[in-house]
Structures are given as C-alpha cells and as structure tokens.
Backbone as ProteinMPNN parsed JSONL, in Angstrom:
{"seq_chain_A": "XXXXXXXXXXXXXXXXXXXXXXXXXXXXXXXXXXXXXXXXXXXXXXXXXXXXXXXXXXXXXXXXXXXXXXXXXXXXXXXXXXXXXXXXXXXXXXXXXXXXXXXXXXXXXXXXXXXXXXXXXXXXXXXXXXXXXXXXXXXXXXXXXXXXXXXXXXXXXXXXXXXXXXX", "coords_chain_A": {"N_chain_A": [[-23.919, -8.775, -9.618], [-21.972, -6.275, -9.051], [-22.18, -3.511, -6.676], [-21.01, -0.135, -5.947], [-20.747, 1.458, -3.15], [-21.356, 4.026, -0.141], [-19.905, 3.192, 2.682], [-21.819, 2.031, 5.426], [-22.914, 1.095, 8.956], [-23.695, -1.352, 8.518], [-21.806, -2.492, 7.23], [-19.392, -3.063, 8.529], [-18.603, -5.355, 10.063], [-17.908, -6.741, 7.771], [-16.113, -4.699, 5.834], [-13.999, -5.184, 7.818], [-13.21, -7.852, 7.928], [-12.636, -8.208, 4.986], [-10.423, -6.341, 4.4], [-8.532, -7.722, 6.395], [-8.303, -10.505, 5.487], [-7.418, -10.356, 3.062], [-5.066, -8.73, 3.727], [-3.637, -10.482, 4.838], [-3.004, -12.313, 2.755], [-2.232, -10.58, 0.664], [0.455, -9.536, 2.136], [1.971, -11.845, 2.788], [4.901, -13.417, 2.948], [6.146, -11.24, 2.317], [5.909, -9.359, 4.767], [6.493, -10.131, 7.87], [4.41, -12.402, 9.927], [3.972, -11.624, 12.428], [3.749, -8.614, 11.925], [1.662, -8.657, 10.336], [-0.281, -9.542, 11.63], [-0.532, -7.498, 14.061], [-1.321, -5.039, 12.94], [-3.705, -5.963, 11.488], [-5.121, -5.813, 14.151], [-4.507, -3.574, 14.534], [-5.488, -1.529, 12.564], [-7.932, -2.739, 11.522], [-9.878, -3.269, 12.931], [-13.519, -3.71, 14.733], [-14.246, -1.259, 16.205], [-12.602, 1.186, 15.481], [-13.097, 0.956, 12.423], [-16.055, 1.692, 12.718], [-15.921, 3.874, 13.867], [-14.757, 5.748, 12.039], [-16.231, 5.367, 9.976], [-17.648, 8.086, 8.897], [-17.4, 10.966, 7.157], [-14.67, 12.911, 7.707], [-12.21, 15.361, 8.532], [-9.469, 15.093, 6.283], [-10.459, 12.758, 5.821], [-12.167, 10.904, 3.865], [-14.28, 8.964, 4.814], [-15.458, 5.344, 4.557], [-15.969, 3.352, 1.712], [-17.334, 0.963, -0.049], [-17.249, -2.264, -1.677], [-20.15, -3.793, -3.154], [-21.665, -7.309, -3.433], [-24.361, -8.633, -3.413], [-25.149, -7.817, -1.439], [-23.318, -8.515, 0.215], [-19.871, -7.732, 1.614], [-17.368, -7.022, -0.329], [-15.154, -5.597, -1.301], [-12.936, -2.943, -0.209], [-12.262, 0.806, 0.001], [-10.664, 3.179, 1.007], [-9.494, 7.119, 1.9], [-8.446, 10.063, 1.698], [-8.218, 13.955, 1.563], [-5.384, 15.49, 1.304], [-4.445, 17.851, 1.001], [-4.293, 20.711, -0.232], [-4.879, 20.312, -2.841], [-4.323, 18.127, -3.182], [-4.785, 14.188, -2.784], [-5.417, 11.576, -0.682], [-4.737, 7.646, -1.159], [-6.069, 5.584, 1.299], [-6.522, 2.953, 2.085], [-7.228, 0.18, 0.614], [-8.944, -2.883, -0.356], [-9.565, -6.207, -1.388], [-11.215, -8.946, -1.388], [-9.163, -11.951, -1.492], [-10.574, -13.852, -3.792], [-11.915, -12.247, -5.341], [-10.247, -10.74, -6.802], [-9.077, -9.426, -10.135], [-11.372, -8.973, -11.304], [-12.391, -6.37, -12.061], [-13.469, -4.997, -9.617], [-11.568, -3.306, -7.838], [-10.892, -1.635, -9.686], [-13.491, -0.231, -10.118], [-13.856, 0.698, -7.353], [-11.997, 2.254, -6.79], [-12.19, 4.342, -8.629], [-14.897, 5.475, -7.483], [-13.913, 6.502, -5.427], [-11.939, 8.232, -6.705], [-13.622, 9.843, -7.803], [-15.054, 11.666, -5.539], [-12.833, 12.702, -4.396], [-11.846, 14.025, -6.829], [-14.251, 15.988, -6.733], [-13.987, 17.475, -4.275], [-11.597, 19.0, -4.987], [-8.953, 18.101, -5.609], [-6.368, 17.591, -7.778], [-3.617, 15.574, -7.581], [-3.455, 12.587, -6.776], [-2.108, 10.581, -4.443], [-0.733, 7.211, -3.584], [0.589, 4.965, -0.651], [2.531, 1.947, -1.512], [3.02, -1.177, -0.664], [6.771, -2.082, -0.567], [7.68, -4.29, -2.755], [4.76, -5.606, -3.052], [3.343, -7.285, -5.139], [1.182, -7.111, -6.062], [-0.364, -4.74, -5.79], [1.264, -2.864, -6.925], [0.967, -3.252, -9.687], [-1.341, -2.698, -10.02], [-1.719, 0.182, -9.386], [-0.119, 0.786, -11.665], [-0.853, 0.413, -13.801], [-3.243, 2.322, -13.492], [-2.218, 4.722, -14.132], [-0.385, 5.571, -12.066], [2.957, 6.465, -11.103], [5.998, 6.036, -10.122], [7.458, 7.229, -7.314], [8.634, 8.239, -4.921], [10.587, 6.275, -2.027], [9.768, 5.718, 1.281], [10.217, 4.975, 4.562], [7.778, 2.348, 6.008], [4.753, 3.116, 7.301], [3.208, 1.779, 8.956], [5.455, 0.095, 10.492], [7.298, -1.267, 13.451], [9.038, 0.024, 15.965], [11.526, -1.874, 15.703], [11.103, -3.243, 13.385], [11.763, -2.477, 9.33], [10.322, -1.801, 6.909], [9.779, -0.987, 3.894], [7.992, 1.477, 1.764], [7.257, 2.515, -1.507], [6.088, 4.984, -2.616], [3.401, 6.128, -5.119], [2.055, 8.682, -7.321], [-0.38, 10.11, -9.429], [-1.688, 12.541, -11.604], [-5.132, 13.6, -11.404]], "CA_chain_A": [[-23.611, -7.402, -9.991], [-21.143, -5.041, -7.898], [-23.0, -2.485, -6.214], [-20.103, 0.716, -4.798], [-21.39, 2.875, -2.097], [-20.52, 4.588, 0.614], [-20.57, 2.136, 4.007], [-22.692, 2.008, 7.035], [-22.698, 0.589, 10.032], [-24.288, -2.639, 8.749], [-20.455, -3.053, 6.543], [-18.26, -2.768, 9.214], [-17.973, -6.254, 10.194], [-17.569, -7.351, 6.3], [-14.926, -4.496, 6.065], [-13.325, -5.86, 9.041], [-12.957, -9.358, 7.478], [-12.035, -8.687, 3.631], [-9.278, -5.47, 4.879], [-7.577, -8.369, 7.049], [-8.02, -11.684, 4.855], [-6.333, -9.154, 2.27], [-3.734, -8.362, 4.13], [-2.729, -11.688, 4.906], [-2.725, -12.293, 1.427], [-0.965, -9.379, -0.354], [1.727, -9.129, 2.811], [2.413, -12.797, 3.163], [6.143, -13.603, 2.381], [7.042, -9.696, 2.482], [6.195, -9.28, 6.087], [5.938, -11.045, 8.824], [2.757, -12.573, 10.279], [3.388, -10.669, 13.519], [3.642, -7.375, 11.217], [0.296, -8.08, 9.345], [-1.749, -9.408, 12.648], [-0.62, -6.261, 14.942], [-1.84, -3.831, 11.825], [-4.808, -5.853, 11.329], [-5.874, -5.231, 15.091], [-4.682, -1.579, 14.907], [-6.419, -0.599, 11.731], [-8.778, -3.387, 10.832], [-11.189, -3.464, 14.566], [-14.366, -2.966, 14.502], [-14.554, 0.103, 16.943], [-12.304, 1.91, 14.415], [-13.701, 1.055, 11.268], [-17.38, 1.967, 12.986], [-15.565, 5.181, 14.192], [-13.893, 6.021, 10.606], [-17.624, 5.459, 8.524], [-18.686, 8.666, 8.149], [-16.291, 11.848, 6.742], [-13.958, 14.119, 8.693], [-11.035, 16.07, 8.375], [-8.47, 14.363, 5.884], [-11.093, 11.023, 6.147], [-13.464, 10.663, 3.094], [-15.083, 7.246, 4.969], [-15.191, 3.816, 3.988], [-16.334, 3.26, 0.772], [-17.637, -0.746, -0.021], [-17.698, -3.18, -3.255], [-20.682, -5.635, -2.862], [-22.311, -8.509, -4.334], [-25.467, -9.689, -3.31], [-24.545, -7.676, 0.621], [-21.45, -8.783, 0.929], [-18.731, -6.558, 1.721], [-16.048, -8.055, -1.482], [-14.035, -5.01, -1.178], [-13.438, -1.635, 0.68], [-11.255, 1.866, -0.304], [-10.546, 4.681, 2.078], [-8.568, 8.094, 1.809], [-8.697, 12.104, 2.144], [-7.438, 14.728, 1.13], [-4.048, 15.972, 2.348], [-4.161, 19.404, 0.789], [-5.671, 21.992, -0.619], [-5.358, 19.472, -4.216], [-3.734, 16.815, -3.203], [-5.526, 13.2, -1.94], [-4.485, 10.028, -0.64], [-5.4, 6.432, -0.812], [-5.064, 4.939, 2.831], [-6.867, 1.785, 2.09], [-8.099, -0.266, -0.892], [-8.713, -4.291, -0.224], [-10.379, -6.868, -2.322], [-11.212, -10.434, -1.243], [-8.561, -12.716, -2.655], [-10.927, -14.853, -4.392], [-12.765, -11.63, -6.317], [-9.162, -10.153, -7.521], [-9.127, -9.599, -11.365], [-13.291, -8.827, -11.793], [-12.586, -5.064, -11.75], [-13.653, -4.072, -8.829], [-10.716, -2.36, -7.374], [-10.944, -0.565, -10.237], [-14.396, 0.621, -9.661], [-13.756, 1.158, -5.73], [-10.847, 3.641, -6.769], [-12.849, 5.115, -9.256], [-15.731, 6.155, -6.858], [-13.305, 7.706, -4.307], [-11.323, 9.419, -7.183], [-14.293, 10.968, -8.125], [-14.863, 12.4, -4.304], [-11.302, 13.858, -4.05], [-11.421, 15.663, -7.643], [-15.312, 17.001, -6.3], [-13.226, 18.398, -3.047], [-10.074, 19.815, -5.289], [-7.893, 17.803, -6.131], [-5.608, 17.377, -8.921], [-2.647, 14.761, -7.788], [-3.335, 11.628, -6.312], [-0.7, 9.346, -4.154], [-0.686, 6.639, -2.434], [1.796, 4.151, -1.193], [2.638, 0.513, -1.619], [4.744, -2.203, 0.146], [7.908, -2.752, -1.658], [7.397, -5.66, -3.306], [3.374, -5.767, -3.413], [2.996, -7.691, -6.812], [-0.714, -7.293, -6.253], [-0.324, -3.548, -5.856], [1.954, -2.496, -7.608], [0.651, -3.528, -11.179], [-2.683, -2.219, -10.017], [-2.004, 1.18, -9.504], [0.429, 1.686, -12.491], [-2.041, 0.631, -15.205], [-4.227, 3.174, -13.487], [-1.303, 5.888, -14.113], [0.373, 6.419, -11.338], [4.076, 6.772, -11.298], [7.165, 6.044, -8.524], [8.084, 8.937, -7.173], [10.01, 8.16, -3.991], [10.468, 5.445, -1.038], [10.115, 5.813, 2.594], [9.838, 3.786, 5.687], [6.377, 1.855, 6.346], [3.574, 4.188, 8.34], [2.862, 0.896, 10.144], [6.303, 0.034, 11.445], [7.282, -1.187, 14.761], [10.68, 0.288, 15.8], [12.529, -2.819, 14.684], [11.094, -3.577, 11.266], [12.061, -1.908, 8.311], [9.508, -2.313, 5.703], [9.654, 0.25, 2.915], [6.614, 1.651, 0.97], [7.035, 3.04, -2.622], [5.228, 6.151, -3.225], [3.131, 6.413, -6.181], [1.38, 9.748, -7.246], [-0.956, 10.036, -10.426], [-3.019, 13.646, -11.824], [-6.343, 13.068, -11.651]], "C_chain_A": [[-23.025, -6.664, -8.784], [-22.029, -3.893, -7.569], [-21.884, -1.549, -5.283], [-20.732, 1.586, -4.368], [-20.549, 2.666, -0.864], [-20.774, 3.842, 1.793], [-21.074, 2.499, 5.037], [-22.491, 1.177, 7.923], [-22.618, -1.102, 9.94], [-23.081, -3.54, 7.888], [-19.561, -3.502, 7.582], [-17.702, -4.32, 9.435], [-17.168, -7.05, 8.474], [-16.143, -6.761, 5.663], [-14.163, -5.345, 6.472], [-12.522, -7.135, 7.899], [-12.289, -9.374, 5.702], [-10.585, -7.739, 3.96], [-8.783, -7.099, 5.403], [-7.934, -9.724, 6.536], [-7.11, -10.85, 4.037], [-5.214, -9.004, 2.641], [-3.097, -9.76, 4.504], [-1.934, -11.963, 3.398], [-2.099, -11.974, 0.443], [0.33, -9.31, 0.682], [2.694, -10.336, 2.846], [3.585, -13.163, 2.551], [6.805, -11.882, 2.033], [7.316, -9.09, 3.699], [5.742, -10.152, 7.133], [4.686, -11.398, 9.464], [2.913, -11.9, 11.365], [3.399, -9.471, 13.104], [2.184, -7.288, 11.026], [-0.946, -8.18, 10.749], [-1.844, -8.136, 13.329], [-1.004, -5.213, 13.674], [-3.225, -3.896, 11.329], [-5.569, -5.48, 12.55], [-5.74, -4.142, 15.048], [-5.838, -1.056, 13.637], [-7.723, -1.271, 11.675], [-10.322, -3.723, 12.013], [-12.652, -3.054, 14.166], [-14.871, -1.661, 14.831], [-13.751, 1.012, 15.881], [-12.596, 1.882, 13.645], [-15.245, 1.889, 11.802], [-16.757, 3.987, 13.105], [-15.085, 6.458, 12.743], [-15.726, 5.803, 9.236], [-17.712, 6.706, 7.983], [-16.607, 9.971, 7.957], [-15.791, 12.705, 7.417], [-12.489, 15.12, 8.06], [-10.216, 15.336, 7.865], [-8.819, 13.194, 5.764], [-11.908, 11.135, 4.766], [-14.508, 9.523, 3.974], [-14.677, 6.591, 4.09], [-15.864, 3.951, 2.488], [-16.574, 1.309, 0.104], [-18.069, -1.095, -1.395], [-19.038, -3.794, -2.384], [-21.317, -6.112, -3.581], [-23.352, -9.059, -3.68], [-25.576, -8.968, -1.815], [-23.57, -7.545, 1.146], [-20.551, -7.981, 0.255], [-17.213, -7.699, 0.548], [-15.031, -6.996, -1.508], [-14.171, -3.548, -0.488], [-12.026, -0.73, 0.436], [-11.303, 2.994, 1.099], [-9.479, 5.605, 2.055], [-9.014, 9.088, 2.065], [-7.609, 12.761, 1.725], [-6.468, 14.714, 2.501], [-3.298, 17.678, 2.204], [-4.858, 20.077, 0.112], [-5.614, 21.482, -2.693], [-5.05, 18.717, -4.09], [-4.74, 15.347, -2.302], [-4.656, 12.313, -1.859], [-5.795, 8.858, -0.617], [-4.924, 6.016, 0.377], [-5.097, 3.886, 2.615], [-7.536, 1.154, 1.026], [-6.989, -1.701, -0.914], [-9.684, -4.596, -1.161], [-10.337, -8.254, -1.734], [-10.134, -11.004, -1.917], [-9.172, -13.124, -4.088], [-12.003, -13.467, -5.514], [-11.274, -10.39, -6.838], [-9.321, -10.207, -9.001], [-10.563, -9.192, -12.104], [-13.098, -7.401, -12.1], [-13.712, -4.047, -10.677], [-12.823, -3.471, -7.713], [-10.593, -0.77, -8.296], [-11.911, 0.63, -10.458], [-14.95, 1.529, -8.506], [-12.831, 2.398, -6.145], [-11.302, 4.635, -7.609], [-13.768, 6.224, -8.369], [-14.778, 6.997, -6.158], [-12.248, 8.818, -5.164], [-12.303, 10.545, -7.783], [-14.578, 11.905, -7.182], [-13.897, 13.449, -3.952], [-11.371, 14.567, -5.153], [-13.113, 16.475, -7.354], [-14.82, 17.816, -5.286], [-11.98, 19.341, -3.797], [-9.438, 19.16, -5.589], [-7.285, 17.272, -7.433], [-4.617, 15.904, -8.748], [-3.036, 14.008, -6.42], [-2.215, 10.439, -5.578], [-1.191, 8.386, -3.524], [0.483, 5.664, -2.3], [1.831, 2.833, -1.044], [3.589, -0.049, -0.905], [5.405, -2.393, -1.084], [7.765, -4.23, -2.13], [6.32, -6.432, -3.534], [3.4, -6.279, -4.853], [1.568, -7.821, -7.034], [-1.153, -5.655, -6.9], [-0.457, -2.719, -6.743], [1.476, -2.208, -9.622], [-0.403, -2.595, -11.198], [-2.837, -1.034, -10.228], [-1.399, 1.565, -11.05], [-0.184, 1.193, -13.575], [-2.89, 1.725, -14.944], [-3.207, 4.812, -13.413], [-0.672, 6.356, -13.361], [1.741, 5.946, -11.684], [5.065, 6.608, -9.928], [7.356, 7.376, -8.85], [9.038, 8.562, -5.834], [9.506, 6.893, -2.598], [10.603, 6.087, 0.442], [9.868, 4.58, 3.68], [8.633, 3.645, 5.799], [5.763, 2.338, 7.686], [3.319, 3.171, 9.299], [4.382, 0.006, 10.491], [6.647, -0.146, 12.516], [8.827, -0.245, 14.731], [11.808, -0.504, 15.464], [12.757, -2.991, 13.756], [11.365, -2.065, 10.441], [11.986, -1.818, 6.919], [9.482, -0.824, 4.861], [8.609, 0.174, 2.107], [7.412, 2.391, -0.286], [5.765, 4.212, -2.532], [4.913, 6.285, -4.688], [2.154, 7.861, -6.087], [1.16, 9.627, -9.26], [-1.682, 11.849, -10.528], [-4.452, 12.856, -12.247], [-6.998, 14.242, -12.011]], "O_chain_A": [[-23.606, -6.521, -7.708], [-22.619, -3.391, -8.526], [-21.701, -1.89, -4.114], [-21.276, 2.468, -5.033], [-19.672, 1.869, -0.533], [-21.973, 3.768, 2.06], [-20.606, 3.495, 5.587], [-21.687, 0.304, 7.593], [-22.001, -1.9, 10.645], [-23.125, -4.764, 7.761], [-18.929, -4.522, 7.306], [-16.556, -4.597, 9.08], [-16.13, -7.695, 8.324], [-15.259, -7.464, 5.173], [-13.634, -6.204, 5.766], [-11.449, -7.073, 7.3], [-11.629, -10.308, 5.248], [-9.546, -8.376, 3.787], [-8.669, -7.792, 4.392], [-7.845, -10.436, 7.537], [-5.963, -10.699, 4.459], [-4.276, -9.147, 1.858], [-1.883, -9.902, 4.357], [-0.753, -11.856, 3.068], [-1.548, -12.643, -0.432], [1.374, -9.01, 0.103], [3.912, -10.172, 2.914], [3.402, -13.294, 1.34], [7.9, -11.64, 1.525], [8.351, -8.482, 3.971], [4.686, -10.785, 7.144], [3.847, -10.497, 9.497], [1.864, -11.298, 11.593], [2.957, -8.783, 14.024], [1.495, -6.32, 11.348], [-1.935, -7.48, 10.967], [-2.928, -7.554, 13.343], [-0.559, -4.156, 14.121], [-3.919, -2.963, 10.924], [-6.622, -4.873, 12.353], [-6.656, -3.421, 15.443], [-6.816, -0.336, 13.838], [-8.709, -0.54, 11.765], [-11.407, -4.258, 11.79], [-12.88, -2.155, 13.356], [-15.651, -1.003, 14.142], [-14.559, 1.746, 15.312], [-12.673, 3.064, 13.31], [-15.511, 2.846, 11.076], [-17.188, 4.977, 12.513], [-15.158, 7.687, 12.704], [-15.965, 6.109, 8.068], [-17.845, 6.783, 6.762], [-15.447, 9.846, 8.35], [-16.619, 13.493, 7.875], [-12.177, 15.241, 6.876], [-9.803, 14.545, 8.713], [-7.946, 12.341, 5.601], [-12.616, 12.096, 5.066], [-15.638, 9.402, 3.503], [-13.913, 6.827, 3.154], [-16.34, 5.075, 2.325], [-15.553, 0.644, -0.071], [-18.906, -0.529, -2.097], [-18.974, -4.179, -1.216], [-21.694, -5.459, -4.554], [-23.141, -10.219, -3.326], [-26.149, -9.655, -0.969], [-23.041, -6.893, 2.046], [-20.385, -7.633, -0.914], [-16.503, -8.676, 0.788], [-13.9, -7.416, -1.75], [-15.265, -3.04, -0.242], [-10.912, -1.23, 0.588], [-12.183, 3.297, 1.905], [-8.374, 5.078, 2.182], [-10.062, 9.141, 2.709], [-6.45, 12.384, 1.552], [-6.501, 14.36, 3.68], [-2.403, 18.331, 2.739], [-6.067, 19.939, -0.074], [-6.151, 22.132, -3.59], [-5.375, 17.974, -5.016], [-5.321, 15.608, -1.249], [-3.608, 12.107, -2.472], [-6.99, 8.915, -0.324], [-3.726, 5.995, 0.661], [-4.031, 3.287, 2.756], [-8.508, 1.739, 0.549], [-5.796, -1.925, -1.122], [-10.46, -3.804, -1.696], [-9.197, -8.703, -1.61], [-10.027, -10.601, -3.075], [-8.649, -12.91, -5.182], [-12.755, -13.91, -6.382], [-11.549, -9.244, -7.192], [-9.829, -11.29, -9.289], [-10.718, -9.14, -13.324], [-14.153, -7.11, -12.664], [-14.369, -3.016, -10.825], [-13.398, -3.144, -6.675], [-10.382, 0.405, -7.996], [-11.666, 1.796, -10.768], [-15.787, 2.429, -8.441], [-13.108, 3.513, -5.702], [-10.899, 5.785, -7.429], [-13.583, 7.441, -8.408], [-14.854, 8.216, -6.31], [-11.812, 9.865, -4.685], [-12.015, 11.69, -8.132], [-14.475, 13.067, -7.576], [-14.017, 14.567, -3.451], [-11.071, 15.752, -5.01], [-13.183, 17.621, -7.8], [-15.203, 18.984, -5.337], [-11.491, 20.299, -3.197], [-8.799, 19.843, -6.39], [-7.932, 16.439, -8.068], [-4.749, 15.075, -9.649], [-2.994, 14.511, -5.298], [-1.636, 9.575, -6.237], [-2.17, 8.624, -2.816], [1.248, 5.405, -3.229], [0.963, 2.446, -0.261], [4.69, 0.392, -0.576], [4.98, -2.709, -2.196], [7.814, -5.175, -1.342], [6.4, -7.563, -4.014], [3.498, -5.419, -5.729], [0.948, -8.435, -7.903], [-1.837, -5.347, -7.876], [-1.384, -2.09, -7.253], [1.667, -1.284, -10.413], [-0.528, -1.777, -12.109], [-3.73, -0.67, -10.993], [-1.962, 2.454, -11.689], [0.141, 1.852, -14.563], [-3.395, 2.255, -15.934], [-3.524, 5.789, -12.736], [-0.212, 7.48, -13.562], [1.814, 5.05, -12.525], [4.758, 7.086, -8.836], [7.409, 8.169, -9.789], [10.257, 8.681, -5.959], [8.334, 6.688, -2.284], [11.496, 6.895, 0.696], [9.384, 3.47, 3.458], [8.012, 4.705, 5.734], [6.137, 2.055, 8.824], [3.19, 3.524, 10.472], [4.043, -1.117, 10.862], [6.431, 0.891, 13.144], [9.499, 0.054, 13.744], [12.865, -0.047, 15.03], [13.813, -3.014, 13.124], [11.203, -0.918, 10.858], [12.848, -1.77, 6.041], [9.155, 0.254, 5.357], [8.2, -0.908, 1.686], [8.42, 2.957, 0.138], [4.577, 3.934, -2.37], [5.813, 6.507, -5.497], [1.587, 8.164, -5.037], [1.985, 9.279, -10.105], [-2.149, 12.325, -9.493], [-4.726, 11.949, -13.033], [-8.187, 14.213, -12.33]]}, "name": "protein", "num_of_chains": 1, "seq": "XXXXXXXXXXXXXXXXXXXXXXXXXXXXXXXXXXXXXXXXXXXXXXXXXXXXXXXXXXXXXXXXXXXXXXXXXXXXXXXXXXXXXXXXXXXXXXXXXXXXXXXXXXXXXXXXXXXXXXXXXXXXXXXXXXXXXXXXXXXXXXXXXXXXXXXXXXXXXXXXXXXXXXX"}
C-alpha cells in the first residue's frame, strides 16, 4: 500500500536515488548523459534535498510516495503567485510507473497549492518526454508555450514545453 506524506530527513537519501534513477530514465536518448549527471548533482544531492524538506518562500517541500519505507516516488513545487503554482519536480521509480502513484503524489501537492490560492497550475516538460507528457495531459493540462531548458548549460539547447491546467 502507497503511503503520500510530506518527507523528512529520514527520505532524503531515497529521494536522492529515485529523482536521479528517473532521470536517467525519462532523459535518456533526449539528452545527453553529461546533461542528466551534472543536473542530477545540482538538484538531486543530498545537502540540497535535506536543505529543500521543509517549506519556504515559493518551496512547498518534498513530498514522498512509499511502500513499505521506501521512497518509490517524490513531487516538489510552490507557488509563483498570488494563484498561480508550479510543479518543479515529480519522479517515480521506473519499475513502479503505471500503479498510480504519480497520480496520487500530484494530487497531494495540488491540494497544498489550491489551500495557499491557487487557481492555475503549470509546469514544464522536456520536449519529447513520452513519459511526461501523456502524464500531465490526461490530468488536464494544456501546451501553452516553449522555452529554453531551466537546467541548460550555455551550449545545449534543450527545450521544455509549458503546460498549465485550472485547478
């Protein structure tokens, strides 16, 4: 049985490890492996995830699937306005894709952002995420516009899709 709550200290390494198997996973053949490793040390560390637990300004915290303990998946976002939220982060083990619990991880944190205000939901996707992509737009969101990828070196030129949903 899935158990979603909000994470503690004692997630972080489990974070750590499903965020960056994940990302191998969903990026592999869209970006390069030196794209996904330098993004998993910038975002995926443990000193930042430990630092990022609890809620701040524009942060809700981590938020954790688990099964039995184990960290199987992990969401994270914040508002960005006085109604608006974002998703920053929302992984799933490979091997527990399809169970619905992405859909219950995005659930909990959309209930957080419409308790703070908000109405319209975005977040954005790699171009060509076929993991993603499907995921969010059964759950209603909508393209709305492309820009360059937030994690970017100055060479690459990975484009994200913007989706935005009312919640």
């Amino acid at each position: 049985m899935i158990k979603v709550k909000r994470a503690t200290e004692e997630h972080v390494e489990g974070i750590s490890r499903v965020c960056s198997v994940a990302c191998y996973a969903t990026y592999e053949g869209i970006r390069s492996y030196e794209n996904i490793k330098r993004n998993n040390e910038r975002f995926y560390n443990h000193k930042r995830i430990t630092d990022e637990l609890e809620e701040s300004n524009g942060w809700d915290g981590y938020i954790v699937a688990l099964d039995e303990e184990e960290v199987v998946g992990a969401i994270g976002g914040g508002m960005t306005g006085e109604n608006k939220s974002e998703i920053y982060v929302l992984y799933l083990h490979p091997t527990r894709r399809g169970e619905g619990i992405g859909s219950q991880l995005l659930q909990y944190l959309t209930d957080i952002q419409k308790n703070k205000g908000s109405t319209e939901q975005w977040v954005s996707v790699q171009k060509g995420n076929k993991k993603g992509i499907p995921f969010y737009q059964t759950k209603g969101f909508t393209s709305h516009s492309e820009r360059m990828a937030y994690s970017n070196s100055s060479e690459e030129d990975y484009v994200s899709i913007r989706y935005v949903r009312t919640i």
